[in-house]
TORKE-579453 format. One record per atom (N, C-alpha, C, O): x, y, z; residue in three letters; atom name. Coordinates in nm, 2 decimals. Example, Ala and Ser with C-alpha at 12.3 -4.5 7.8 and 13.67 -1.06 7.14 Angstrom:
REM TORKE-579453
<sedo c1="1.32" c2="-0.57" c3="0.78" resn="ala" name="N"/>
<sedo c1="1.23" c2="-0.45" c3="0.78" resn="ala" name="CA"/>
<sedo c1="1.32" c2="-0.33" c3="0.78" resn="ala" name="C"/>
<sedo c1="1.42" c2="-0.33" c3="0.85" resn="ala" name="O"/>
<sedo c1="1.28" c2="-0.22" c3="0.71" resn="ser" name="N"/>
<sedo c1="1.37" c2="-0.11" c3="0.71" resn="ser" name="CA"/>
<sedo c1="1.29" c2="0.00" c3="0.79" resn="ser" name="C"/>
<sedo c1="1.34" c2="0.11" c3="0.80" resn="ser" name="O"/>
***
This chain:
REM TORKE-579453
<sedo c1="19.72" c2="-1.39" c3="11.72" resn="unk" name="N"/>
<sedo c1="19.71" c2="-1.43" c3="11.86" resn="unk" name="CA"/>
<sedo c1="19.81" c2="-1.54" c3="11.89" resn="unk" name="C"/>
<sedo c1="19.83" c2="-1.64" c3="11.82" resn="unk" name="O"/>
<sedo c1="19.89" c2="-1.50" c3="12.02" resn="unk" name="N"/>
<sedo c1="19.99" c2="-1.59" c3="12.02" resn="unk" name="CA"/>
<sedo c1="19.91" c2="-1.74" c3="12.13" resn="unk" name="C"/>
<sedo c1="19.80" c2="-1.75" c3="12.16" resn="unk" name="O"/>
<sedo c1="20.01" c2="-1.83" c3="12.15" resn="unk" name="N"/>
<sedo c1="19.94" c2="-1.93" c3="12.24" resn="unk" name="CA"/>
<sedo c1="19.93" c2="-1.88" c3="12.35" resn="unk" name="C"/>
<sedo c1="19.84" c2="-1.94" c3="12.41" resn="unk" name="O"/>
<sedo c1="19.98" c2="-1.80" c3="12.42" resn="unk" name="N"/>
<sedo c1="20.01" c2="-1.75" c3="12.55" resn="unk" name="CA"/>
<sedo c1="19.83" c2="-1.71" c3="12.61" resn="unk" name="C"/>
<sedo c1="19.79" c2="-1.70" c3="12.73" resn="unk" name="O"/>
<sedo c1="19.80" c2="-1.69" c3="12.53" resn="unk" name="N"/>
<sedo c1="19.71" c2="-1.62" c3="12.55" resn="unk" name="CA"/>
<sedo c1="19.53" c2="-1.70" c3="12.63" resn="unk" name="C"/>
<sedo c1="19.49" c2="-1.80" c3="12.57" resn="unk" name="O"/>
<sedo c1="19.50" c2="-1.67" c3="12.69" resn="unk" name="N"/>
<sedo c1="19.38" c2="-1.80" c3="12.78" resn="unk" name="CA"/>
<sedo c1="19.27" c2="-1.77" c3="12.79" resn="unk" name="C"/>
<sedo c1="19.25" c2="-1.68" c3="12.87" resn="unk" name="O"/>
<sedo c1="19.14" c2="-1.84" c3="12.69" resn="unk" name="N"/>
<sedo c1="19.03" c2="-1.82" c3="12.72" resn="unk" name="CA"/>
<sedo c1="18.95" c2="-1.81" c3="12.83" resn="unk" name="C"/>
<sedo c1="18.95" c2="-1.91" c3="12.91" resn="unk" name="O"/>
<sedo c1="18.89" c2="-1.71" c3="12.85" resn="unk" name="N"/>
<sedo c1="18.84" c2="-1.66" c3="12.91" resn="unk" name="CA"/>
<sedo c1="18.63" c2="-1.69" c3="12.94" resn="unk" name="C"/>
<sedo c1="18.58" c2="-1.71" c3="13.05" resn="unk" name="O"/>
<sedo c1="18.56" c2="-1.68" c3="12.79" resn="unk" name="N"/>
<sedo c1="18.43" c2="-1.69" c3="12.76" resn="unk" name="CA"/>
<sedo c1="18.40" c2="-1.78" c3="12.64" resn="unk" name="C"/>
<sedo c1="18.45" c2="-1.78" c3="12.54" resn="unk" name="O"/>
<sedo c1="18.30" c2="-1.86" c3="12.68" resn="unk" name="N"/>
<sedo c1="18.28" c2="-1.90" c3="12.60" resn="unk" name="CA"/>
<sedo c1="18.13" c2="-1.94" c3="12.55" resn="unk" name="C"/>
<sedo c1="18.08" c2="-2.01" c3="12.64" resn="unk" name="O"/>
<sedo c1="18.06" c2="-1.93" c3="12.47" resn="unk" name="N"/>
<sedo c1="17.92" c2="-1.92" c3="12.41" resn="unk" name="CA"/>
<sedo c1="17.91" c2="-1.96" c3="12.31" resn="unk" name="C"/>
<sedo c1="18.01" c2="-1.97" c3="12.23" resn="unk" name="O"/>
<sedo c1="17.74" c2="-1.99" c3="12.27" resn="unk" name="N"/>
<sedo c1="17.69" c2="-2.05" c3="12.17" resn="unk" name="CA"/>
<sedo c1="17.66" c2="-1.93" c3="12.08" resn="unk" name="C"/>
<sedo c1="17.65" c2="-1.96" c3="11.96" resn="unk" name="O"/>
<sedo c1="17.64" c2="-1.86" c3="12.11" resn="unk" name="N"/>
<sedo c1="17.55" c2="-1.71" c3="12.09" resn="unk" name="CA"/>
<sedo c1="17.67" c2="-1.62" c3="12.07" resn="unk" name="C"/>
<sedo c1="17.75" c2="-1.57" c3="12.16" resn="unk" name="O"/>
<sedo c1="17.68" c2="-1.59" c3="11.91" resn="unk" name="N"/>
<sedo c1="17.77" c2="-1.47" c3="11.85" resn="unk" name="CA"/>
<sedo c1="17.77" c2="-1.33" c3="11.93" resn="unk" name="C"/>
<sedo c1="17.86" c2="-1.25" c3="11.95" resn="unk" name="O"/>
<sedo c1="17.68" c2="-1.33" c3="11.96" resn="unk" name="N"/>
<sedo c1="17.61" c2="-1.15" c3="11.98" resn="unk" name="CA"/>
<sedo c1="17.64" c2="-1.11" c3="12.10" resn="unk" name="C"/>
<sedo c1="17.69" c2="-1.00" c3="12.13" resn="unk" name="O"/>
<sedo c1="17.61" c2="-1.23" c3="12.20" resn="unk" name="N"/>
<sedo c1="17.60" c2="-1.20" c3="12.35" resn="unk" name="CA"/>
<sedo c1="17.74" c2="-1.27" c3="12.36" resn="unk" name="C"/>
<sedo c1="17.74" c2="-1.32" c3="12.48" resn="unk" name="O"/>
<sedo c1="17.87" c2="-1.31" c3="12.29" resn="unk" name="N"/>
<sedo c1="18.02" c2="-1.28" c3="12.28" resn="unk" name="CA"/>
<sedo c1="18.06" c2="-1.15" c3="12.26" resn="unk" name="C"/>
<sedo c1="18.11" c2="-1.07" c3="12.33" resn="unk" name="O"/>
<sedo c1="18.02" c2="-1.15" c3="12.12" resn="unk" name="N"/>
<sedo c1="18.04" c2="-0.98" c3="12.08" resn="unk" name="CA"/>
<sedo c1="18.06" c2="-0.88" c3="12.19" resn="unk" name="C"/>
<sedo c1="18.15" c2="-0.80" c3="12.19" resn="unk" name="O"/>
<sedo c1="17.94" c2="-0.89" c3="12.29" resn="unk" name="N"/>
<sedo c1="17.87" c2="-0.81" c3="12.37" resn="unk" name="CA"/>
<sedo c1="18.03" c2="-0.80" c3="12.50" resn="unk" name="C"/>
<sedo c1="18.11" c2="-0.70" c3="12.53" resn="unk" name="O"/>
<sedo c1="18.03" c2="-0.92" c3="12.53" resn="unk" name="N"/>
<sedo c1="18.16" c2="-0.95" c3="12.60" resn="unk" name="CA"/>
<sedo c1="18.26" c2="-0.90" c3="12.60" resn="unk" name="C"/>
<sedo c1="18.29" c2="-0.83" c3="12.69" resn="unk" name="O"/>
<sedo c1="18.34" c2="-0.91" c3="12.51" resn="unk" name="N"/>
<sedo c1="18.42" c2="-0.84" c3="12.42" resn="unk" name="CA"/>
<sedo c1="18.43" c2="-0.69" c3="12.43" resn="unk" name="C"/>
<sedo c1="18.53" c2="-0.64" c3="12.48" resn="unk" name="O"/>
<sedo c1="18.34" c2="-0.63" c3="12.38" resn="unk" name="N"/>
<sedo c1="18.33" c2="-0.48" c3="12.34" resn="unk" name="CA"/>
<sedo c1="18.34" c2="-0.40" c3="12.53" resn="unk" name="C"/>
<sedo c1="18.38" c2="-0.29" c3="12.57" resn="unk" name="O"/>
<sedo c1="18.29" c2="-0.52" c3="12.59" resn="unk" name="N"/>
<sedo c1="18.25" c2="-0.41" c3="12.72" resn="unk" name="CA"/>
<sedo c1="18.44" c2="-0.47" c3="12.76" resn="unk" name="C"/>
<sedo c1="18.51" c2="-0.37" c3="12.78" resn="unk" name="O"/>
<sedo c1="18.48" c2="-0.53" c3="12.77" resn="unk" name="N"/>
<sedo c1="18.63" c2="-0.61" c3="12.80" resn="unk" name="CA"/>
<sedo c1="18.72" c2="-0.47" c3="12.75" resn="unk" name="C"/>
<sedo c1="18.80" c2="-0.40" c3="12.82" resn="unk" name="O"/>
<sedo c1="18.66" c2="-0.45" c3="12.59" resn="unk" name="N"/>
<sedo c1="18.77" c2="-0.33" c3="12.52" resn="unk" name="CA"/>
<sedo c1="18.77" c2="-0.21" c3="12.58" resn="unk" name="C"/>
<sedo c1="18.86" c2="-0.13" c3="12.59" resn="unk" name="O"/>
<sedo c1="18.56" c2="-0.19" c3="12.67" resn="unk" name="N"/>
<sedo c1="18.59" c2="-0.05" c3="12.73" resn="unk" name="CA"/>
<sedo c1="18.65" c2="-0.01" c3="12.82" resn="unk" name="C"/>
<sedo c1="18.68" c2="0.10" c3="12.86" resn="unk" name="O"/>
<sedo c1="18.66" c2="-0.15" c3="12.88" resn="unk" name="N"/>
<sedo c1="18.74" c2="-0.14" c3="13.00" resn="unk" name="CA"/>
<sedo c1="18.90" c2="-0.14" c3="12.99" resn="unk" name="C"/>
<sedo c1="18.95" c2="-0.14" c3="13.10" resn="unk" name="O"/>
<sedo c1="18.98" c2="-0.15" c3="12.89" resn="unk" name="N"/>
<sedo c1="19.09" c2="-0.13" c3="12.82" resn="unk" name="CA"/>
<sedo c1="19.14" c2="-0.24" c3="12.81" resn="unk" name="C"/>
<sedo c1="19.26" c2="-0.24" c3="12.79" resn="unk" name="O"/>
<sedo c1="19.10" c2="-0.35" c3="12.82" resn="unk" name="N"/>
<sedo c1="19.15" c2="-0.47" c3="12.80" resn="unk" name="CA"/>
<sedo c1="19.14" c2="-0.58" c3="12.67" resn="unk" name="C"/>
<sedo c1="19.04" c2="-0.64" c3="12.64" resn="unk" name="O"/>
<sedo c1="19.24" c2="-0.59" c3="12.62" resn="unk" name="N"/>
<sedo c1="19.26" c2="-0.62" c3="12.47" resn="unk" name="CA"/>
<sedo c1="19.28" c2="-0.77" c3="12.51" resn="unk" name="C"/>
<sedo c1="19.36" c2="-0.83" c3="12.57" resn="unk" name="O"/>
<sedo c1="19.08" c2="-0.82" c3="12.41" resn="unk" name="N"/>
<sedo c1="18.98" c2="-0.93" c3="12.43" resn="unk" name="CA"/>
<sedo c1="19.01" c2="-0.97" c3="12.29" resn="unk" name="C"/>
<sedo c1="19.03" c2="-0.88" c3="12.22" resn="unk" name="O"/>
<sedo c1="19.01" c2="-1.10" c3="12.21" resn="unk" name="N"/>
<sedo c1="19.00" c2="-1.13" c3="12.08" resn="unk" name="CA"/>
<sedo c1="18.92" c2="-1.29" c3="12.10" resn="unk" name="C"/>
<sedo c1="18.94" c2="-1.38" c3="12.18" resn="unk" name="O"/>
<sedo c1="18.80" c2="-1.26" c3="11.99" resn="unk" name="N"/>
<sedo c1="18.70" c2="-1.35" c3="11.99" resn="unk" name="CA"/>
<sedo c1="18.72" c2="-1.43" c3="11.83" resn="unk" name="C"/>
<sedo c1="18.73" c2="-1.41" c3="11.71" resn="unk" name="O"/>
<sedo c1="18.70" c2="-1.52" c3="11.91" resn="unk" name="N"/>
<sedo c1="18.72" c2="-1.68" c3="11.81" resn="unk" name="CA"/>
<sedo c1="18.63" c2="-1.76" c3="11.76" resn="unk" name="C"/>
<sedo c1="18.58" c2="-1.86" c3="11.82" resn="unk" name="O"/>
<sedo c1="18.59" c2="-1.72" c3="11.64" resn="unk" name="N"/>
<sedo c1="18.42" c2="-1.78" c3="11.55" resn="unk" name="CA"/>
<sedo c1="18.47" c2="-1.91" c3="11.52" resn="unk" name="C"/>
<sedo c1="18.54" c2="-1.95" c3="11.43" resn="unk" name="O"/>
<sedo c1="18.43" c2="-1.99" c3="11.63" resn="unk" name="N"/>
<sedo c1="18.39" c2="-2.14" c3="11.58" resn="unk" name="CA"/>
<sedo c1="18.29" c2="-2.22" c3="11.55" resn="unk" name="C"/>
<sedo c1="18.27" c2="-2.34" c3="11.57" resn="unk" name="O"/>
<sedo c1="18.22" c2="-2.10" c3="11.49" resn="unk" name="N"/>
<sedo c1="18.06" c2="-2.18" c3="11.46" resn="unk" name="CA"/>
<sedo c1="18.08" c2="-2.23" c3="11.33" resn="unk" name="C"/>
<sedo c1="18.17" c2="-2.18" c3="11.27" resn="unk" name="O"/>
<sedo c1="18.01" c2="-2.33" c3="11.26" resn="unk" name="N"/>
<sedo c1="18.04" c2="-2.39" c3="11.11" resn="unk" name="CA"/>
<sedo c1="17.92" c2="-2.31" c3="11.02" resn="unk" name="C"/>
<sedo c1="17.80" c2="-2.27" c3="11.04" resn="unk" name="O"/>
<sedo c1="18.02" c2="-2.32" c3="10.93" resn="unk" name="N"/>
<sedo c1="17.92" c2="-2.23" c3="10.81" resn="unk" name="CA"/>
<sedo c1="17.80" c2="-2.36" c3="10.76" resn="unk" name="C"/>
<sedo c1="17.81" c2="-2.48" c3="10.78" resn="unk" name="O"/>
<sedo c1="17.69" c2="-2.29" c3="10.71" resn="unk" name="N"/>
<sedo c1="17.57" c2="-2.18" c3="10.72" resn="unk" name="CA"/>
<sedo c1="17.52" c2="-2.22" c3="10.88" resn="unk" name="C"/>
<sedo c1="17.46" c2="-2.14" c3="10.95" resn="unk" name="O"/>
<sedo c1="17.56" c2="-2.35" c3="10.93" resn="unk" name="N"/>
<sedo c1="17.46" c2="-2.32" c3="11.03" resn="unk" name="CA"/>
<sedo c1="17.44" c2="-2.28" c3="11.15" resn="unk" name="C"/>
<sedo c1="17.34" c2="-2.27" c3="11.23" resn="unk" name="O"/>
<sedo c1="17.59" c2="-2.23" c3="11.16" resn="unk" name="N"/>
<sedo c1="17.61" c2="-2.19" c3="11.29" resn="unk" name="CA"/>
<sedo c1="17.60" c2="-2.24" c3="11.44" resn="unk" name="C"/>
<sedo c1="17.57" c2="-2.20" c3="11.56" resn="unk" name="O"/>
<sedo c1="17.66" c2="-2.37" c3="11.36" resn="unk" name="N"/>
<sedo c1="17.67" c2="-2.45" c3="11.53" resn="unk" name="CA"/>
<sedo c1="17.82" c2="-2.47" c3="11.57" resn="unk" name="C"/>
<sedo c1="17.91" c2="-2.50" c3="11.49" resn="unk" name="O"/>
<sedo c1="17.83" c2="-2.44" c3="11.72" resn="unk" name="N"/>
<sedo c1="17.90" c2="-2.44" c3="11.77" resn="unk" name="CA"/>
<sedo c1="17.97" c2="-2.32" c3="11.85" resn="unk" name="C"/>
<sedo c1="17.90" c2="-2.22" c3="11.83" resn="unk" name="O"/>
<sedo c1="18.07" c2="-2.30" c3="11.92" resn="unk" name="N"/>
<sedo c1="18.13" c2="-2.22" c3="12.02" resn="unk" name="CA"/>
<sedo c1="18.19" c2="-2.10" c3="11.98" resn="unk" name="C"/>
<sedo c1="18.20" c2="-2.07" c3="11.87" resn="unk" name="O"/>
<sedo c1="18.21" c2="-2.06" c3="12.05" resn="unk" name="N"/>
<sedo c1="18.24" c2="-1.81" c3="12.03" resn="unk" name="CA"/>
<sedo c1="18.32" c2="-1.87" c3="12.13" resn="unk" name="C"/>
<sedo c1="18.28" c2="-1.97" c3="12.19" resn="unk" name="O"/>
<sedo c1="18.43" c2="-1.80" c3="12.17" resn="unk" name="N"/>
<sedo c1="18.55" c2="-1.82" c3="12.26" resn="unk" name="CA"/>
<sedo c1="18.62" c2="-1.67" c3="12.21" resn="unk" name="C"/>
<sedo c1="18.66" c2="-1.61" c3="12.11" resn="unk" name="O"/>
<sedo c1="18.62" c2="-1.64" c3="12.33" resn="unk" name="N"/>
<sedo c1="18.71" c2="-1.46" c3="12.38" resn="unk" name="CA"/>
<sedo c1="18.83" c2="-1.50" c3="12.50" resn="unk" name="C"/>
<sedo c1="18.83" c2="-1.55" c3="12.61" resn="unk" name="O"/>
<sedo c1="18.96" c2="-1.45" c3="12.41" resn="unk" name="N"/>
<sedo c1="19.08" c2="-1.52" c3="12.51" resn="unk" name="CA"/>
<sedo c1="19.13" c2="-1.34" c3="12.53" resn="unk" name="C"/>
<sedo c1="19.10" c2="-1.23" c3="12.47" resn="unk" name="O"/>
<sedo c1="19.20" c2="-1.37" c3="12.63" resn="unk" name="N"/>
<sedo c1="19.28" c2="-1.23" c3="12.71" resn="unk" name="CA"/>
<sedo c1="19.41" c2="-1.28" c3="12.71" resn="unk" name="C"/>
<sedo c1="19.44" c2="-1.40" c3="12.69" resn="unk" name="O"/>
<sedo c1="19.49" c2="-1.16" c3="12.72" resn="unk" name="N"/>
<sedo c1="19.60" c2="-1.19" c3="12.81" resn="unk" name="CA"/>
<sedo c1="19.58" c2="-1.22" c3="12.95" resn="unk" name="C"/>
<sedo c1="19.49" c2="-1.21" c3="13.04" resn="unk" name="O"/>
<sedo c1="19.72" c2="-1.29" c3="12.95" resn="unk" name="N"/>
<sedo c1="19.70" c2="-1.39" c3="13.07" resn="unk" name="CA"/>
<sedo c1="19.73" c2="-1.22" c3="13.17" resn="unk" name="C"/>
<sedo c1="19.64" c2="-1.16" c3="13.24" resn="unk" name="O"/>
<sedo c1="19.78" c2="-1.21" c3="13.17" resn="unk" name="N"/>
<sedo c1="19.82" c2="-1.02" c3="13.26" resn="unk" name="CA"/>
<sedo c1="19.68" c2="-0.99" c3="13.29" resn="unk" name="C"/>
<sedo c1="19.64" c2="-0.98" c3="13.40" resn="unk" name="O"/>
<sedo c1="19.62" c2="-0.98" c3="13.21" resn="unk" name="N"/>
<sedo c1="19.41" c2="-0.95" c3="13.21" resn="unk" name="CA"/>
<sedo c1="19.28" c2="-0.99" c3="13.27" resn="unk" name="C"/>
<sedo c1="19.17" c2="-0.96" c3="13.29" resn="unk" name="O"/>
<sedo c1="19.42" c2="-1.15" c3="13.29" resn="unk" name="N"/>
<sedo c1="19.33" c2="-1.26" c3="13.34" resn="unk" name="CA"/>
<sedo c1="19.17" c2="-1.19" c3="13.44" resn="unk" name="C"/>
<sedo c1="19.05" c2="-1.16" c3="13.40" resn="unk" name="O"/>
<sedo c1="19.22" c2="-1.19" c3="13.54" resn="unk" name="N"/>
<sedo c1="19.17" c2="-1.16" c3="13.66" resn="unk" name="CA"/>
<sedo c1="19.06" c2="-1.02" c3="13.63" resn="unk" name="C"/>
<sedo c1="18.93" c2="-1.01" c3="13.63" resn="unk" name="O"/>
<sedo c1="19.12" c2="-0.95" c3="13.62" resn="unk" name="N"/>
<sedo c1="19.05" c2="-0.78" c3="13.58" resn="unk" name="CA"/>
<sedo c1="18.96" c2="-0.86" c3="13.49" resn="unk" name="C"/>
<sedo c1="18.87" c2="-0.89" c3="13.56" resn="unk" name="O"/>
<sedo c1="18.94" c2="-0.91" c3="13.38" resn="unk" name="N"/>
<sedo c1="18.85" c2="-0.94" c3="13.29" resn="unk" name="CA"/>
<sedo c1="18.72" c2="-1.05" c3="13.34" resn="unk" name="C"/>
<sedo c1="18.62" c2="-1.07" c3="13.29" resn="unk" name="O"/>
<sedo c1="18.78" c2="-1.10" c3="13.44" resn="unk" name="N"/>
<sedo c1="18.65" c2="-1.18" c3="13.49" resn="unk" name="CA"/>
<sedo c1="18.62" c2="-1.10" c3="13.60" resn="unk" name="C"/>
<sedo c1="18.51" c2="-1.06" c3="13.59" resn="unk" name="O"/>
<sedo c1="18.69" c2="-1.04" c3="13.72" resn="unk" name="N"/>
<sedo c1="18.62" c2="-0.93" c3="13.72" resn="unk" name="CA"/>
<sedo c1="18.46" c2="-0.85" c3="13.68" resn="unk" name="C"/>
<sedo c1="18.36" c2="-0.85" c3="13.74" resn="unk" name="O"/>
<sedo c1="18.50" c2="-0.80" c3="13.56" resn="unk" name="N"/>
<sedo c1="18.42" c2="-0.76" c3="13.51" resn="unk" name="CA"/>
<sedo c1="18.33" c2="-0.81" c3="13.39" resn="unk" name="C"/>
<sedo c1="18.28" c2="-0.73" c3="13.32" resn="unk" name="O"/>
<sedo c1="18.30" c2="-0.93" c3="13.38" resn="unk" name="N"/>
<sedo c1="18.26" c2="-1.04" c3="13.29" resn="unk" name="CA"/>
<sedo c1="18.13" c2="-1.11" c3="13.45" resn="unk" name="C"/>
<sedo c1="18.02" c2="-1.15" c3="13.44" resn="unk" name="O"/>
<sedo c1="18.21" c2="-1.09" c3="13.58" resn="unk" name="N"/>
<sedo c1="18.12" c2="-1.15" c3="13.66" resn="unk" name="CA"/>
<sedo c1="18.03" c2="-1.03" c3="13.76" resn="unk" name="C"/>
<sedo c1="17.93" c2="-1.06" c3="13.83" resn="unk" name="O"/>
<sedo c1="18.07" c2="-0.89" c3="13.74" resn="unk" name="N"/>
<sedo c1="18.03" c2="-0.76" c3="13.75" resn="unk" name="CA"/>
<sedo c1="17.87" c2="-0.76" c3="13.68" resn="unk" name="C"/>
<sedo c1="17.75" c2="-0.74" c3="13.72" resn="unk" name="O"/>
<sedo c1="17.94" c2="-0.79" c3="13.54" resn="unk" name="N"/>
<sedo c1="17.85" c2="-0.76" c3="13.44" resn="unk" name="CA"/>
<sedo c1="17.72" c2="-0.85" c3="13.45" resn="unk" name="C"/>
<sedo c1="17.62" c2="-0.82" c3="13.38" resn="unk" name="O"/>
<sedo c1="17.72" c2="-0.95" c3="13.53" resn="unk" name="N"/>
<sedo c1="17.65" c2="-1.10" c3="13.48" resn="unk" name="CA"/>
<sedo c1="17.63" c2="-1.13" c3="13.33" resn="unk" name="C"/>
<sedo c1="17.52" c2="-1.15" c3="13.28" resn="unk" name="O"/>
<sedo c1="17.79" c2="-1.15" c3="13.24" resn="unk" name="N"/>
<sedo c1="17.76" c2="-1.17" c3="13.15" resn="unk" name="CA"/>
<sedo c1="17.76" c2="-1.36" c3="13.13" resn="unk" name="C"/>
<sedo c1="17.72" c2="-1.40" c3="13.02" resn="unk" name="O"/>
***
């Protein structure tokens, strides 16, 4: 992932990121999610960045979705 690229989502919750993501890809838009939780305990932030070109389309449907 280059720097260019601008977060978009962000959560505490792997799953309901995941979730974000997958529905971003069905919509053809190439989403990459960033595990910043610390090992074993899993605290901390999930971050899904777009292209900046996606920006918009992607919240869009991120605010569609009520995710």
């Amino acid at each position: 992932m280059r720097n260019d690229w601008i977060k978009i989502y962000t959560s505490n919750d792997f799953y309901k990121s995941e979730l974000v993501r997958q529905i971003l890809v069905e919509h053809e838009i190439e989403a990459v999610l960033l595990d910043k939780q610390g090992f074993p305990y899993k605290i901390g932030e999930v971050e899904i960045y777009v292209h900046p070109n996606n920006f918009q389309e992607a919240l869009e449907i991120i605010i569609k979705n009520e995710l």
